[in-house]
C-alpha positions in Angstrom: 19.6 42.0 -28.1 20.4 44.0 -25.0 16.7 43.7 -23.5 16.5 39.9 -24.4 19.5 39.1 -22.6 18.1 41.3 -19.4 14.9 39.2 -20.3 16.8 36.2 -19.8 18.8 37.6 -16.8 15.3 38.6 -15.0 13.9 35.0 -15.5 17.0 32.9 -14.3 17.2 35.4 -10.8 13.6 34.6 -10.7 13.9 30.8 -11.0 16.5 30.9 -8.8 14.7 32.4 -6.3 11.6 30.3 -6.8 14.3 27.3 -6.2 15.7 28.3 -3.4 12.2 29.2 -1.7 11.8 25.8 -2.4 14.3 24.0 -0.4 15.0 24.0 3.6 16.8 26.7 4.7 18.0 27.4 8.6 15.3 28.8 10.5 12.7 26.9 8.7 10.1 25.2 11.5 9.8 21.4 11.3 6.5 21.5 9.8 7.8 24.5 7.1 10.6 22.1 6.1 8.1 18.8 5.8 5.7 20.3 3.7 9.3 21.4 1.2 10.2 18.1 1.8 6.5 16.7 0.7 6.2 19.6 -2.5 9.4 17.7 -3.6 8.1 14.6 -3.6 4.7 15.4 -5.5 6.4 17.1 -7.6 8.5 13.9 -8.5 11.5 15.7 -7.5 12.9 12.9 -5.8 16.6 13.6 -5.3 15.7 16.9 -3.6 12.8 15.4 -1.8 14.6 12.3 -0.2 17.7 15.1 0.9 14.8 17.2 2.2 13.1 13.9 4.4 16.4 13.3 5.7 16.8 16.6 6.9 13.6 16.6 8.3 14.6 13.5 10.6 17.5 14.6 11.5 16.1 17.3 13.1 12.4 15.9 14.1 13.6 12.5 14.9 10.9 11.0 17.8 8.0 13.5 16.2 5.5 12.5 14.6 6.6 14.8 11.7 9.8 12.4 12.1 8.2 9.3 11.8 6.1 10.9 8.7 9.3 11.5 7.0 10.9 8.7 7.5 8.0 6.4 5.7 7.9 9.0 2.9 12.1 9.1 2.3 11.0 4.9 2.1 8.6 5.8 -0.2 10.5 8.3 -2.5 13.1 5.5 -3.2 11.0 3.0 -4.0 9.1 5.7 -6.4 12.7 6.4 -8.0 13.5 3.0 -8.3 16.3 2.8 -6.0 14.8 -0.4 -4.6 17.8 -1.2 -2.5 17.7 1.6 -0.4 14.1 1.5 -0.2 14.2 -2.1 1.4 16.4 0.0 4.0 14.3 2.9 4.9 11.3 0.7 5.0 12.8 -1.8 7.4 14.2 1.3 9.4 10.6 2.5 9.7 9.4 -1.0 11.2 12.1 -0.8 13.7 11.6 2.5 14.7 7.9 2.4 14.7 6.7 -0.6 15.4 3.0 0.2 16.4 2.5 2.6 13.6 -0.8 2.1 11.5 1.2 2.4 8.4 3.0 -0.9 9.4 1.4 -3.3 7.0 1.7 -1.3 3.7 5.4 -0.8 4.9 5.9 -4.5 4.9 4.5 -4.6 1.8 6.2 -2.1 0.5 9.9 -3.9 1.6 8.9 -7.0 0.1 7.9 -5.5 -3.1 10.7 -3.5 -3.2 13.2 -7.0 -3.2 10.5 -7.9 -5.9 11.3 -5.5 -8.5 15.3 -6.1 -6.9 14.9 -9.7 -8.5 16.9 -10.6 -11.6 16.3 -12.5 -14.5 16.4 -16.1 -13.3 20.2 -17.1 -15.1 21.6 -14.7 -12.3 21.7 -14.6 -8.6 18.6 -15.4 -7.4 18.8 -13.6 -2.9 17.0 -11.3 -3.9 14.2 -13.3 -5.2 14.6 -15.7 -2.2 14.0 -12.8 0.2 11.1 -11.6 -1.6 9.3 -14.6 -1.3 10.3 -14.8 2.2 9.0 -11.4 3.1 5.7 -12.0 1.3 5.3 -15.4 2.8 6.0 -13.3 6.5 3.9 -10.4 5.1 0.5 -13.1 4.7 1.2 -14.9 8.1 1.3 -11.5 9.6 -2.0 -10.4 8.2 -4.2 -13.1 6.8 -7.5 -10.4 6.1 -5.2 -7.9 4.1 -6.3 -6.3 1.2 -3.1 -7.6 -0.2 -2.6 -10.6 0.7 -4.1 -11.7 -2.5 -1.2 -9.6 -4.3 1.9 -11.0 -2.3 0.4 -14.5 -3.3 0.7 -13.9 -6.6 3.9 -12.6 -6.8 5.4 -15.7 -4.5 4.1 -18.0 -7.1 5.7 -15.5 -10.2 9.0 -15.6 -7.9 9.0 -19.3 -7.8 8.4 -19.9 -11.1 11.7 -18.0 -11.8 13.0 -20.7 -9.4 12.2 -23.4 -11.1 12.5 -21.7 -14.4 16.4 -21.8 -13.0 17.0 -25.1 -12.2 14.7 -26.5 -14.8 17.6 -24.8 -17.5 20.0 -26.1 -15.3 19.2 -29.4 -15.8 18.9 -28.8 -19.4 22.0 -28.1 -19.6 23.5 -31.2 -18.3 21.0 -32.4 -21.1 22.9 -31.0 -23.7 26.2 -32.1 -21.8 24.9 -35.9 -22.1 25.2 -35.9 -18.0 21.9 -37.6 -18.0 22.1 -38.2 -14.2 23.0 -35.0 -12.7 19.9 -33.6 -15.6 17.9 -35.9 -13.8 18.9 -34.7 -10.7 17.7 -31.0 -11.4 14.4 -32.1 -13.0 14.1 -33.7 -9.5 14.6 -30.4 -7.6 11.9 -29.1 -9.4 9.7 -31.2 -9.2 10.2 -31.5 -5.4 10.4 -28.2 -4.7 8.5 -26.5 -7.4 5.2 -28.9 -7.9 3.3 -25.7 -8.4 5.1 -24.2 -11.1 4.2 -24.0 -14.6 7.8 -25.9 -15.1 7.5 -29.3 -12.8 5.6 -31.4 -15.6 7.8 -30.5 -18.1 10.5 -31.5 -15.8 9.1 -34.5 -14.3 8.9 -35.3 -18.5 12.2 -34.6 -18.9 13.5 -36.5 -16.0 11.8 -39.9 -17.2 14.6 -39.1 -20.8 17.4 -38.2 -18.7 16.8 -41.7 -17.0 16.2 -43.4 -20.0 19.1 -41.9 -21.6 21.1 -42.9 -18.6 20.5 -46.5 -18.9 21.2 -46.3 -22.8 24.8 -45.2 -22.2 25.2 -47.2 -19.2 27.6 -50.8 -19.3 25.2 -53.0 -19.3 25.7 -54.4 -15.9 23.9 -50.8 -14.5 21.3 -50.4 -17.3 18.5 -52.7 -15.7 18.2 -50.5 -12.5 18.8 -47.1 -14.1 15.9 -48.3 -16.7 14.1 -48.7 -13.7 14.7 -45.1 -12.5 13.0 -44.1 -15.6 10.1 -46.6 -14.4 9.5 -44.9 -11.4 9.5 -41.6 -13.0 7.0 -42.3 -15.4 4.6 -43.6 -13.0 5.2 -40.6 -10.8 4.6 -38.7 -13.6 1.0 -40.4 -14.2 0.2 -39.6 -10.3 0.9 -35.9 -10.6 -0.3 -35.5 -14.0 -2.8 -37.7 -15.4 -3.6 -35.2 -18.1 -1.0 -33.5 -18.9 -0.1 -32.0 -22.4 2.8 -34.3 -22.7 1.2 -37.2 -21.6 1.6 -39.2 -25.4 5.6 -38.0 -25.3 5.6 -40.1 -22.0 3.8 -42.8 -23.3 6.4 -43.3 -26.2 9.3 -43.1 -23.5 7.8 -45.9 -21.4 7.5 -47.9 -24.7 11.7 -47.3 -25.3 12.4 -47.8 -21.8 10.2 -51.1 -21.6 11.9 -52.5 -24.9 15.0 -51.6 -23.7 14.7 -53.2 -20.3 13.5 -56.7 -21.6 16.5 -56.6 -23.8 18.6 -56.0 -21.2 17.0 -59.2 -19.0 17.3 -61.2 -22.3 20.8 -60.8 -22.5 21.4 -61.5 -18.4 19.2 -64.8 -18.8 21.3 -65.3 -22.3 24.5 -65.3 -20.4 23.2 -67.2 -17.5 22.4 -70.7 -19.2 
């Protein structure tokens, strides 16, 4: 019993040592403390590693061991998934270093990081806005990247989470009978969104929210907000000739149609 506890004695000093061989200590050179600073990081140790970078900046700020530590603290908070802080360091490095080779891949790196910052789309959506917008500024920055092709598709991902939003918005004005203001969201993403994988369900959508309108209109309004429908049914033929809920809008022109010429019955009725 007596040697396995010295056993386990021995071990822990030696782990402890190993440790603390590990970390910066004063006296350590900048390039000592960088390369205990990059061990962290490879090793996935990333609380000790992004301590260690900042150390190492602190000290080598306006080196090049400076500016190498200062991408790779960027880089071992976006490996640890604090994405926030990430965004931070990365933008620090753009501002800092400018001219650096390592710029692009940074400014992919910030964009991505607001990516994987972005919600699921029933919450705040600024950080999904300012991906898109750093991606968008990442491609007009450098239109032969390698990853250009990347940053495209997540900007259309990102603003199909955008229409996705406002696309359950309006149906929840659906579900609320206010058939307008539903037909006012199906508008937004239709006008805003015409790429999405949600605008011709939308546009569908917005031709019954119209339609639905007029129904439960006084019949004074019903004529032009039948006619609302109208137009959205033929808009709906323009942008999508083919799409998979083509015969749904064909059977909503019918409805509105019938319930139009009732209506001018009744006004031509009432007028002799």
């Amino acid at each position: 019993m007596r040697t396995t506890l010295l056993l386990l004695l021995a071990a822990s000093f030696t782990l402890l040592s190993c440790r603390s061989q590990d970390l910066i200590r004063p006296g350590d050179t900048l390039e000592v403390a960088f390369e205990k600073a990059m061990n962290q990081f490879e090793l996935g140790n990333y609380g000790d590693a992004a301590r260690a970078f900042e150390t190492v900046i602190s000290i080598g700020r306006g080196t090049e061991i400076g500016q190498d530590a200062q991408f790779y603290l960027a880089e071992t908070y976006f490996n640890d998934r604090r994405f926030l802080l990430a965004s931070s360091e990365y933008n620090r490095y753009v501002q800092f270093h400018p001219n650096s080779p390592r710029r692009e891949i940074v400014e992919f790196r910030e964009a991505k990081s607001y990516y994987n910052l972005s919600p699921r789309f029933k919450l705040d959506q600024t950080y999904t806005n300012r991906a898109i917008e750093r991606f968008r500024l990442f491609n007009s920055r450098y239109p032969n990247s390698d990853l250009r092709e990347e940053a495209a598709t997540l900007i259309t991902e990102l603003r199909d989470k955008l229409a996705r939003r406002d696309f359950n918005a309006a149906e929840f004005y659906m579900r609320t009978r206010q058939y307008n203001s539903a037909a006012i969201y199906y508008g937004l993403v239709i006008d805003q969104f015409p790429e999405s994988s949600w605008a011709e369900r939308a546009l569908l959508r917005q031709i019954e929210a119209y339609f639905l309108f007029a129904e439960n209109s006084v019949e004074r309004r019903q004529e032009e907000r039948y006619e609302k429908a109208l137009e959205s049914y033929s808009r709906y033929l323009q942008l999508f000739p083919q799409g998979e809920n083509r015969s749904r809008a064909e059977e909503l022109y019918d409805r509105i149609n019938r319930g139009l010429e009732s209506v001018r019955n009744r006004s031509v009725a009432q007028s002799n």
